[in-house]
TIMIDREN-339851 format. One record per residue: residue number from 1; residue in three letters; y, x, z of N, C-alpha, C, CB in turn. Coordinates in nm, 2 decimals, padded with zeros to 4 digits, m for minus. Glycine has a CB too. Layout:
<rs>
seq,type,npy,npx,npz,capy,capx,capz,cpy,cpx,cpz,cbpy,cbpx,cbpz
NUM,ALA,Y,X,Z,Y,X,Z,Y,X,Z,Y,X,Z .
...
</rs>
This chain:
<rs>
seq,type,npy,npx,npz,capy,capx,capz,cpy,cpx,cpz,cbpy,cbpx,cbpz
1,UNK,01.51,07.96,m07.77,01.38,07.90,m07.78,01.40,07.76,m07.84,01.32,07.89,m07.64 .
2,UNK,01.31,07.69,m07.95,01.35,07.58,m08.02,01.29,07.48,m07.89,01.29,07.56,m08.20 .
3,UNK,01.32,07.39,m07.93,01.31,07.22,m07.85,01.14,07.21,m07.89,01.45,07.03,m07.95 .
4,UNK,01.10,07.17,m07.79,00.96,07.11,m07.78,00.94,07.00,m07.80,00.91,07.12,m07.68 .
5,UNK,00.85,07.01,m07.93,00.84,06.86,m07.97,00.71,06.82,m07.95,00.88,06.83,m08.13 .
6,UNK,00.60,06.69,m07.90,00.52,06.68,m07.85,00.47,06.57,m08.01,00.55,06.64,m07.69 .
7,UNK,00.33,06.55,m08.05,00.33,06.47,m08.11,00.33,06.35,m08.02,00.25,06.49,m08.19 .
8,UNK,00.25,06.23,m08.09,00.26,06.07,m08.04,00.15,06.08,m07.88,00.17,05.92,m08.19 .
9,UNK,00.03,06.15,m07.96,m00.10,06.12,m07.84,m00.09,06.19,m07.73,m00.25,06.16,m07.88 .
10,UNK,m00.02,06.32,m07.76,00.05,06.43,m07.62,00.15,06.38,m07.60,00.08,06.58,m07.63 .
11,UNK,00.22,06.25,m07.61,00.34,06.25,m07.49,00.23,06.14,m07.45,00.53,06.20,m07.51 .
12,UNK,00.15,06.04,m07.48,00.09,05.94,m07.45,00.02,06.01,m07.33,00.01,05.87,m07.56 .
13,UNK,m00.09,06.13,m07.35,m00.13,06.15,m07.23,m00.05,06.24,m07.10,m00.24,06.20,m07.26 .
14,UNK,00.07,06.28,m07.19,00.15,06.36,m07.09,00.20,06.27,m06.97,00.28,06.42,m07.18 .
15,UNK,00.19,06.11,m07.10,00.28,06.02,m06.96,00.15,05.94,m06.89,00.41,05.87,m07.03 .
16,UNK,00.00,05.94,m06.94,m00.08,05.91,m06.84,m00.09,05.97,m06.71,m00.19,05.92,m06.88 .
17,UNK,m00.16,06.12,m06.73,m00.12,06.24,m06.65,m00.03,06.23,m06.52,m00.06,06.32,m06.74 .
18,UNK,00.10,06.22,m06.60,00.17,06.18,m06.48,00.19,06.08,m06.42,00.26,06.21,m06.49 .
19,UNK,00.15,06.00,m06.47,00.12,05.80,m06.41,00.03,05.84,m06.30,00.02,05.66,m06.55 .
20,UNK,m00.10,05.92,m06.31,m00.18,05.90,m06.24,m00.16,06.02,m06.13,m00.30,05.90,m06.32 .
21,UNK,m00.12,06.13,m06.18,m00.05,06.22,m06.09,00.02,06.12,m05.96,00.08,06.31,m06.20 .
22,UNK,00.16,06.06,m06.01,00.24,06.00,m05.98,00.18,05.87,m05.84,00.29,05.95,m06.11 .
23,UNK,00.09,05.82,m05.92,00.02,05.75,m05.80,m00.11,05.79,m05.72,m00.01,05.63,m05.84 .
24,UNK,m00.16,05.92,m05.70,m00.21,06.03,m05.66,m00.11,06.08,m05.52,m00.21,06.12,m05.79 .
25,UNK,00.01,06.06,m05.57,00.13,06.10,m05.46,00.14,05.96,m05.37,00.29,06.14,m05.54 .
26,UNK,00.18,05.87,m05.43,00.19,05.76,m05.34,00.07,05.70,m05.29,00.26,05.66,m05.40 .
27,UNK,m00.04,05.74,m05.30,m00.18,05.71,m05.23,m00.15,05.76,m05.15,m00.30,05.74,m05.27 .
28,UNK,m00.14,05.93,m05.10,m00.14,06.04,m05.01,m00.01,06.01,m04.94,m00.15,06.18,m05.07 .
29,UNK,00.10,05.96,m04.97,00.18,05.89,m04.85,00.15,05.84,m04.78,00.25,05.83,m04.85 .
30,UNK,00.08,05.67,m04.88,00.09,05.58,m04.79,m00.05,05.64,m04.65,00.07,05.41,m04.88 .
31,UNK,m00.13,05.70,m04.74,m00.27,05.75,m04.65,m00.18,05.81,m04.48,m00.38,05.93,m04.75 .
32,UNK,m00.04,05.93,m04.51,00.00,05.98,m04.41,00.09,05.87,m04.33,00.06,06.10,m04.45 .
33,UNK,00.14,05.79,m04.37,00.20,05.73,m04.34,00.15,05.60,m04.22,00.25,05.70,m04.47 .
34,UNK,00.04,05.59,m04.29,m00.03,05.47,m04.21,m00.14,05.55,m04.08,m00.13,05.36,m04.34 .
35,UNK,m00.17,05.68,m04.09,m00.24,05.77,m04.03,m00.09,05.83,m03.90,m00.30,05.88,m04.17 .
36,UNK,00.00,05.85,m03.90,00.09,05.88,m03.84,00.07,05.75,m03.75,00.20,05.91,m03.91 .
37,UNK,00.16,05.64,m03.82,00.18,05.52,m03.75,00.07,05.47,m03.67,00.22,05.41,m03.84 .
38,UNK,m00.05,05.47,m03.65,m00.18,05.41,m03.65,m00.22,05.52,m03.49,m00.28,05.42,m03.82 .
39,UNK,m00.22,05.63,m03.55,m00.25,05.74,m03.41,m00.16,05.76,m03.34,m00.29,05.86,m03.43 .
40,UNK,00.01,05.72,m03.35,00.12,05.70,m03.27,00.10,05.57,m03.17,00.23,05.69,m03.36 .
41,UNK,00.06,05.49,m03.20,00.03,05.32,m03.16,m00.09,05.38,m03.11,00.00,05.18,m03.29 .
42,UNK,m00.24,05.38,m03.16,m00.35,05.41,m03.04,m00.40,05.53,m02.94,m00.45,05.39,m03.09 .
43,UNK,m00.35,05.63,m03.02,m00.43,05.73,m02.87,m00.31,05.76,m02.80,m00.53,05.90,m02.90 .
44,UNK,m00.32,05.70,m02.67,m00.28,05.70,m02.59,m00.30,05.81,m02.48,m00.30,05.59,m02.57 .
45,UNK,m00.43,05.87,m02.53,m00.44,05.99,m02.44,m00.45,06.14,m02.47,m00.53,05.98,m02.37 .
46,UNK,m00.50,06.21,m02.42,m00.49,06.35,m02.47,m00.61,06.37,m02.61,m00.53,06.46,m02.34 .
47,UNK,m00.63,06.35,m02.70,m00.76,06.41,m02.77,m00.86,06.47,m02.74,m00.76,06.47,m02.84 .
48,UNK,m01.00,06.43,m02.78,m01.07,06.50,m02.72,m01.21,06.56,m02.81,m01.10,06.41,m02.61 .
49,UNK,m01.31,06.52,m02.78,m01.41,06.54,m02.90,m01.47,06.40,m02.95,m01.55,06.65,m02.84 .
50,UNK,m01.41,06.30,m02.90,m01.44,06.15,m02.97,m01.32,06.07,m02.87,m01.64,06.08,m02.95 .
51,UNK,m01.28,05.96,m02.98,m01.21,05.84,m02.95,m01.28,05.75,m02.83,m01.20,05.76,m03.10 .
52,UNK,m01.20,05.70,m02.72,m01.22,05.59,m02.65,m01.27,05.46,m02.73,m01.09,05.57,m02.59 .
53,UNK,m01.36,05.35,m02.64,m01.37,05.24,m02.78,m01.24,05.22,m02.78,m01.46,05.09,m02.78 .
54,UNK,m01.13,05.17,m02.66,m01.00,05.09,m02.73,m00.93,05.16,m02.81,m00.91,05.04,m02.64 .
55,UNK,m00.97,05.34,m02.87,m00.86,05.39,m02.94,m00.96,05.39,m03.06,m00.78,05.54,m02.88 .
56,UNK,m01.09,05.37,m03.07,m01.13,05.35,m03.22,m01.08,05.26,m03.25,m01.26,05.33,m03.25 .
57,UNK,m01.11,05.09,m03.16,m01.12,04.98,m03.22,m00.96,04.97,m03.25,m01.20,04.86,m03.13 .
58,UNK,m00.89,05.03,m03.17,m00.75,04.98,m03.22,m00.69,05.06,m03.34,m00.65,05.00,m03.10 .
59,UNK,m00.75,05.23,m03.39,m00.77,05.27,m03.51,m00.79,05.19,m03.63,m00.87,05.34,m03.49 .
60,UNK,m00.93,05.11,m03.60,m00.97,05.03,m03.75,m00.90,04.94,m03.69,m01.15,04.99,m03.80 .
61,UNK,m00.86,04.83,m03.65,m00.72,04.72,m03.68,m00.64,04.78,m03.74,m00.64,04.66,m03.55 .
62,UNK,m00.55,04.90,m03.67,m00.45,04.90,m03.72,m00.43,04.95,m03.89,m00.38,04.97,m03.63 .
63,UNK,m00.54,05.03,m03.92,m00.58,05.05,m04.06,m00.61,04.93,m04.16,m00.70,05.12,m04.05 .
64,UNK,m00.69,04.82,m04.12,m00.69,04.73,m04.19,m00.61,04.63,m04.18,m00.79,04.71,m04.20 .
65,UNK,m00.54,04.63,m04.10,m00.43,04.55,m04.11,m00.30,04.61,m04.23,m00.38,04.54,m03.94 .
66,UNK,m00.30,04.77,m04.22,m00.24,04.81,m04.30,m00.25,04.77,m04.43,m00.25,04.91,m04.30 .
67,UNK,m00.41,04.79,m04.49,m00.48,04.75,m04.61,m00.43,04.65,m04.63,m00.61,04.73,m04.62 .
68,UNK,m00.42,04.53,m04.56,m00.40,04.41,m04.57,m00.29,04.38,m04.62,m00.42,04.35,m04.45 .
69,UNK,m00.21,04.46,m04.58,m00.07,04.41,m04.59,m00.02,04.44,m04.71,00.02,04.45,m04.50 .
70,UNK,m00.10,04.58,m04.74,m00.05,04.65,m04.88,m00.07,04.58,m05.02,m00.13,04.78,m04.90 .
71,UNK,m00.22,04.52,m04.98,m00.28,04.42,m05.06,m00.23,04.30,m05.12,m00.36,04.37,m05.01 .
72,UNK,m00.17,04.29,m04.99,m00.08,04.14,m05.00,00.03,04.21,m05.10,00.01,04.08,m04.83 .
73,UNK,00.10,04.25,m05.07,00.26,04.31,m05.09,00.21,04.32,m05.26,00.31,04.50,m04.97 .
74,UNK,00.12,04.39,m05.34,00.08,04.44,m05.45,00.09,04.34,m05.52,m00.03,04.50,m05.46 .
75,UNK,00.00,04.19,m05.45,m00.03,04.08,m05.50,00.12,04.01,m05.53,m00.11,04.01,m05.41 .
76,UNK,00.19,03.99,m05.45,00.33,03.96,m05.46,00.41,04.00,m05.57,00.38,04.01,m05.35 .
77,UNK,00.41,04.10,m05.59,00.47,04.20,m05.70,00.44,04.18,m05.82,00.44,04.32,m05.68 .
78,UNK,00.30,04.19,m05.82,00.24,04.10,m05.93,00.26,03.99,m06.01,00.16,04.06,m05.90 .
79,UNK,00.26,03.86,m05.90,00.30,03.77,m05.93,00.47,03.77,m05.96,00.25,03.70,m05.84 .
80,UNK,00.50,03.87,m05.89,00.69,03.83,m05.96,00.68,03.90,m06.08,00.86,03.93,m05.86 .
81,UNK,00.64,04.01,m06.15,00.64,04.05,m06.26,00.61,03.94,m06.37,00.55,04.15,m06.25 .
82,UNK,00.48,03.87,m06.30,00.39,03.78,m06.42,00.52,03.71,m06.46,00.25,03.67,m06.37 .
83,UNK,00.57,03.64,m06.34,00.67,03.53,m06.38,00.80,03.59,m06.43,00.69,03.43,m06.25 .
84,UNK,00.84,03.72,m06.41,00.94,03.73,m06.49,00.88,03.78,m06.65,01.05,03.83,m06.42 .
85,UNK,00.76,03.82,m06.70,00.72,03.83,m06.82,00.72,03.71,m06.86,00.60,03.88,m06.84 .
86,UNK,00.68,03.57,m06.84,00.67,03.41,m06.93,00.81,03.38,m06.92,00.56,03.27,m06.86 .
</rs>
């Protein structure tokens, strides 16, 4: 079978595709990731057909504290990139 050659605009979108693919995956981690950690920390009791208030309210903290942090962290990264581009 000969070598597959892609022109310019099909590897361009081959490598969007998978850029977006790619962070498609790391969304759905971090989603499990912070979903694990978050319902390990608040329900504290058996499940039921609705959350306690202290296991909602402690639900949305610990979610947006997540956000928060991720936000931050992005921002950070950012800024080290900028400054190692100038």
């Amino acid at each position: 079978m000969d070598n597959l050659k892609f022109d310019e605009a099909t590897q361009k979108e081959l490598a969007t595709f998978l850029e977006k693919e790619q962070a498609q995956a790391r969304l759905n981690s971090a989603v499990h990731n912070f979903t694990a950690m978050c319902w390990d920390k608040c329900i504290t009791g058996t499940p039921s057909t609705r959350f306690s208030r202290g296991e909602e309210s402690c639900l949305a903290n610990c979610v947006e504290r997540f956000l928060d942090t991720s936000l931050f962290m992005v921002k950070k990264i950012e800024e080290q990139r900028a400054q190692q581009l100038s």
